[in-house]
C-alpha positions in Angstrom: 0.0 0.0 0.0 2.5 2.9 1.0 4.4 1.4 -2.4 1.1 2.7 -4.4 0.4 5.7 -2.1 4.0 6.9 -3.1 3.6 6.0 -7.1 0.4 7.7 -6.8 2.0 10.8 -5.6 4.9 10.7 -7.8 2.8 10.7 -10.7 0.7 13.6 -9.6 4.1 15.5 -9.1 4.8 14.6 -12.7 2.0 15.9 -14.0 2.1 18.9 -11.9 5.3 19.2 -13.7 3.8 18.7 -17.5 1.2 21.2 -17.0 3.4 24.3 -16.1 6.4 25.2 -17.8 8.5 29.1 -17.7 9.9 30.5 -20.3 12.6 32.8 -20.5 12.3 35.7 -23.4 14.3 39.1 -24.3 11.4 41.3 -22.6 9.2 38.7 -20.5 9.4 35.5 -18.4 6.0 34.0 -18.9 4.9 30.9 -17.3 2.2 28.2 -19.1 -0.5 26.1 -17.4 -3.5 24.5 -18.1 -5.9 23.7 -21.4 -8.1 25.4 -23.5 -8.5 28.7 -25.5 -5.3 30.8 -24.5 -5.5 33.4 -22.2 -2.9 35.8 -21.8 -2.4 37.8 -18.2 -0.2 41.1 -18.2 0.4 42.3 -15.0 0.8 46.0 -13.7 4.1 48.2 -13.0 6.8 46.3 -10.7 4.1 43.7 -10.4 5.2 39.6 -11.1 3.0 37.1 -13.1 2.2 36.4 -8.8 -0.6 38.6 -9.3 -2.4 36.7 -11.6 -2.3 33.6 -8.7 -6.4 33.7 -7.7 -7.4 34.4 -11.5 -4.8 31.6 -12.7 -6.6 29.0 -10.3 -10.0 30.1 -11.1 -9.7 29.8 -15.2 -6.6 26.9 -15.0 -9.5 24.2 -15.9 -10.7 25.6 -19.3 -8.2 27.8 -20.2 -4.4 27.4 -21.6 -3.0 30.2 -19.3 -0.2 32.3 -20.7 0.9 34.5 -17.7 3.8 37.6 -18.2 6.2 39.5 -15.5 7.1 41.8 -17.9 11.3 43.0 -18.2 12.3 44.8 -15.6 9.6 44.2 -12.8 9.1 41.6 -10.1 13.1 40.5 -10.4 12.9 39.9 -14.0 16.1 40.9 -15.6 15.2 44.7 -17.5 15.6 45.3 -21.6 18.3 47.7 -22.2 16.8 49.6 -24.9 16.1 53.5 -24.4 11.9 52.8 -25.1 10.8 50.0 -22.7 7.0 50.1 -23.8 7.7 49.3 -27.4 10.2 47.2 -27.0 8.4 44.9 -24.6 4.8 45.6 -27.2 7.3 44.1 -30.2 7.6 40.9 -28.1 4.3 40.4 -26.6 2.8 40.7 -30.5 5.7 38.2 -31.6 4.8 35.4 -28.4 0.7 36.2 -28.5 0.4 35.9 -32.2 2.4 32.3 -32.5 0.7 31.2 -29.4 -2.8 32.7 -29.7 -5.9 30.2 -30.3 -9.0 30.8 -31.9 -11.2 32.2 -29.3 -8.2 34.0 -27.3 -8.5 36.6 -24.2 -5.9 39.1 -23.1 -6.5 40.3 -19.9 -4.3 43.3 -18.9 -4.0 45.2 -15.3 -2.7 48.7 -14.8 0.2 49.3 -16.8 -0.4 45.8 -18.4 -4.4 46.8 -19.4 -2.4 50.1 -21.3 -0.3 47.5 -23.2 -2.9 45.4 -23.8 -4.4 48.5 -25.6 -1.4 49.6 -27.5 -1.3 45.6 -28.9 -4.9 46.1 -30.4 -3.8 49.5 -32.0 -1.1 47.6 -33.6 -3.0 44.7 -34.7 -6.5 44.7 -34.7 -6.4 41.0 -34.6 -3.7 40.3 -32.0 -6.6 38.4 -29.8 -10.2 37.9 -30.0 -11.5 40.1 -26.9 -9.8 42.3 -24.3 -9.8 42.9 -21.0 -8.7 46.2 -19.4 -8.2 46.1 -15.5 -8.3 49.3 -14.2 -5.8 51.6 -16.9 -6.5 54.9 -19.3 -5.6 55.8 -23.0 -4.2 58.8 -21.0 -3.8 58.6 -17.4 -2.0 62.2 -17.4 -5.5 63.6 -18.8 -7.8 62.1 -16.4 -8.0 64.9 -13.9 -7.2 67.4 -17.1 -8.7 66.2 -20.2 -7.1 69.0 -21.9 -3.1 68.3 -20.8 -0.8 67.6 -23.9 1.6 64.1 -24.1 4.1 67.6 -25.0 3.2 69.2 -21.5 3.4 65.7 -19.7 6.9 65.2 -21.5 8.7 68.3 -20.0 6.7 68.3 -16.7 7.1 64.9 -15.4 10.4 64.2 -17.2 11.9 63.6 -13.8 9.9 60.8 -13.2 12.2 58.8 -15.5 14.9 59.2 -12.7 12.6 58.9 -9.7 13.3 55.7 -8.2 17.6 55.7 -9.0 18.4 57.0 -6.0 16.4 55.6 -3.8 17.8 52.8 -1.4 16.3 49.1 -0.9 14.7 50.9 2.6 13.0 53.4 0.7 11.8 52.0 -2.4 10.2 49.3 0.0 8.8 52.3 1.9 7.8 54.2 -1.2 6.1 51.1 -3.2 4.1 50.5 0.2 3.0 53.5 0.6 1.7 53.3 -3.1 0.2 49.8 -2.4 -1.5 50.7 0.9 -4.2 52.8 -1.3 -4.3 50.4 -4.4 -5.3 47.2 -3.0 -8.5 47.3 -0.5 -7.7 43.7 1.1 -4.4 44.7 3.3 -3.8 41.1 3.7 -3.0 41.0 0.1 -0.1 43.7 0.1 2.8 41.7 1.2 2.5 39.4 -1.4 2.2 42.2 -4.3 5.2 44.0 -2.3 8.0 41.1 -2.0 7.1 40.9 -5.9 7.7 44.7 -6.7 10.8 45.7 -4.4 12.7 43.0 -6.5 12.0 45.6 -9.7 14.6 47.6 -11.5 14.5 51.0 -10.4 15.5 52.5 -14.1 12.4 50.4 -15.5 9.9 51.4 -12.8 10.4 55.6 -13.8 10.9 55.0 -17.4 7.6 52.6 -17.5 5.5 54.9 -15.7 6.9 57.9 -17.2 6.2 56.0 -21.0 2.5 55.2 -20.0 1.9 58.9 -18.5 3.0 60.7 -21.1 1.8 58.8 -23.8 -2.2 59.7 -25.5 -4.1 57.0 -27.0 -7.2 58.6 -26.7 -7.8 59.1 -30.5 -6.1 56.4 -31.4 -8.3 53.6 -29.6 -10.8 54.6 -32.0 -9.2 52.2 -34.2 -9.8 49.0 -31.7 -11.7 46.2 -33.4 -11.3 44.0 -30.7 -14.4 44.2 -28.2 -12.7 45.3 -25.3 -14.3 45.5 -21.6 -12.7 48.2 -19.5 -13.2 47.5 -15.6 -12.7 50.6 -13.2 -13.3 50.5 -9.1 -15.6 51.9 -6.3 -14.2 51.9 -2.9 -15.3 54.9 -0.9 -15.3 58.5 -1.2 -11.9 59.7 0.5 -12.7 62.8 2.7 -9.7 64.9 0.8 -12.1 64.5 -1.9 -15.3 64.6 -1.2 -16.4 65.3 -4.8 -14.8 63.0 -6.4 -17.9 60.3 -6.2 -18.7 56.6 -7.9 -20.8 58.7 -10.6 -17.9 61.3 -11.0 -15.3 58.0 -11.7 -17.3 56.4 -13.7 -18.2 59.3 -16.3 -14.6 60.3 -16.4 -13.5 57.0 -17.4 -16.3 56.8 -20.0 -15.3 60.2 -21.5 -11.5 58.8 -21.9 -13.1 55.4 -23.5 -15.1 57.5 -25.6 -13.7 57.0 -29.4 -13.5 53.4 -28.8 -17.2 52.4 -30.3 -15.8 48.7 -29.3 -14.8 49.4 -25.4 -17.6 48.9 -22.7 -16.6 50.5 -18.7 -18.0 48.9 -16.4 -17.4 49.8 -13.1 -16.8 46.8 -10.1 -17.2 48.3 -6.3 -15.6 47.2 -3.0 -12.4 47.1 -4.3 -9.5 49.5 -5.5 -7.1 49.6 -8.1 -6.3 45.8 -7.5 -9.3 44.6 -8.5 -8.9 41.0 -9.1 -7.5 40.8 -5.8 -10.2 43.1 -3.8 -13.4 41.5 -4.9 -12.5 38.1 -7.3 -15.8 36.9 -7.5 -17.6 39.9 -8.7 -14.3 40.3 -11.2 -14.5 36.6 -11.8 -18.5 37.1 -12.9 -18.2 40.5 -15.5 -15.0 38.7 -17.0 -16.8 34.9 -17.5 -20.0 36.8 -18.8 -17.5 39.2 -21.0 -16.5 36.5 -22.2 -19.5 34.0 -23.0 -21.3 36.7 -25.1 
């Protein structure tokens, strides 16, 4: 009997082993599990494929999971080039398009959901639906629809330099901080954080500094792909006490506005981690995204 009880568990180890492999590429390790239709998971800025854990295990069983930590972030080694975004966005077309089935999902979060819309610009058949966690066309513009990528270049140019000097101390403290307000579920945050301290601090101010200053708000009008954009609803914060659910969600709609493909939908008790704050209410808009 123990003879069989340890065959038994060898072979489940084996199989564990078949049915998840990692794969090492220029701008992305990405890691492979399960079977079905591929769906591919970007993760956000200095964020690991870890992430994706909870979503991974929900879709595993009828899904061929394609999961990215993008160059640079969560301990991955960084691309050298001088333009990160389109470096790593020349890659992920490459990897998605070989790999992609016929009924295909690319799921995107943060600074992953604004690649995941700069991939469908490029090639309006890179997948066959989108969707966007939680990112803008234009995050500069949000608060000032009528800022310029030209303003946002020479007034937040420093932002390329931002995390150099910091030590291992402070960036922990700093990416936190940062956390602390993204993620509702502060159980969750220490897993997100040993990810993202292990980033490269060149990639984290060039990254964010590529996404802010860059407007894609005319040119997602050009999106075949139907897209679903998810945004959050936590609470009003008392520093802004005008800045409610109704107020979010029509400024989201009004950056989303050219894209006659993208839907917003907005998911509440949660923050900027959605998939993390409320999963089954996240699980539900993306399955029935999905099934239409």
């Amino acid at each position: 009997m123990k003879t069989l009880q340890l065959s038994f568990i060898s072979f489940l180890i084996t199989c564990s082993l078949w049915a998840q492999k990692t794969e090492q590429h220029n701008s992305f390790h990405v890691t492979v599990q399960g079977k079905g239709e591929t769906l591919f998971l970007l993760p956000g800025l200095s964020c690991s494929a870890n992430v994706w854990k909870e979503t991974i295990n929900k879709f595993k069983d009828t899904y061929e999971i394609h999961t990215f930590t993008l160059a640079g972030y969560g301990g991955v080694s960084p691309v050298t080039e001088d333009n990160i975004l389109a470096t790593i966005k020349k890659d992920l077309i490459k990897y998605i398009t070989k790999h992609r089935s016929k009924n295909s999902i690319l799921m995107g979060h943060s600074i992953g959901g604004f690649m995941s819309l700069l991939l469908a610009i490029d090639n309006e058949i890179i997948v066959s639906k989108i969707i966007v966690v939680d990112a803008l066309p234009f995050l500069a513009g949000l608060n000032n629809p009528s800022i310029t990528e030209e303003t946002v270049k020479s007034s937040y140019t420093s932002m390329k330099d931002s995390y150099l000097s910091m030590n291992d101390e402070v960036l922990k403290q700093n990416l936190q901080n940062v956390l602390s307000r993204m993620i509702r579920d502060t159980t969750k945050i220490h897993n997100v954080l040993k990810d993202a301290i292990k980033s490269d601090r060149r990639t984290l101010g060039v990254t964010a500094f590529e996404m802010m200053s860059t407007d894609l708000r005319t040119s997602i009008a050009s999106i075949k792909i139907p897209t679903l954009v998810m945004t959050n609803w936590n609470k009003v914060h008392p520093q802004f006490p005008n800045f409610t659910k109704d107020t979010k969600l029509s400024l989201y709609k009004q950056q989303y506005k050219n894209c006659s493909n993208c839907t917003v939908e907005m998911i509440e008790k949660a923050e900027h981690f959605i998939m993390l704050d409320n999963p089954e209410t996240f699980y539900t808009s993306a399955t029935n995204f999905i099934s239409k």
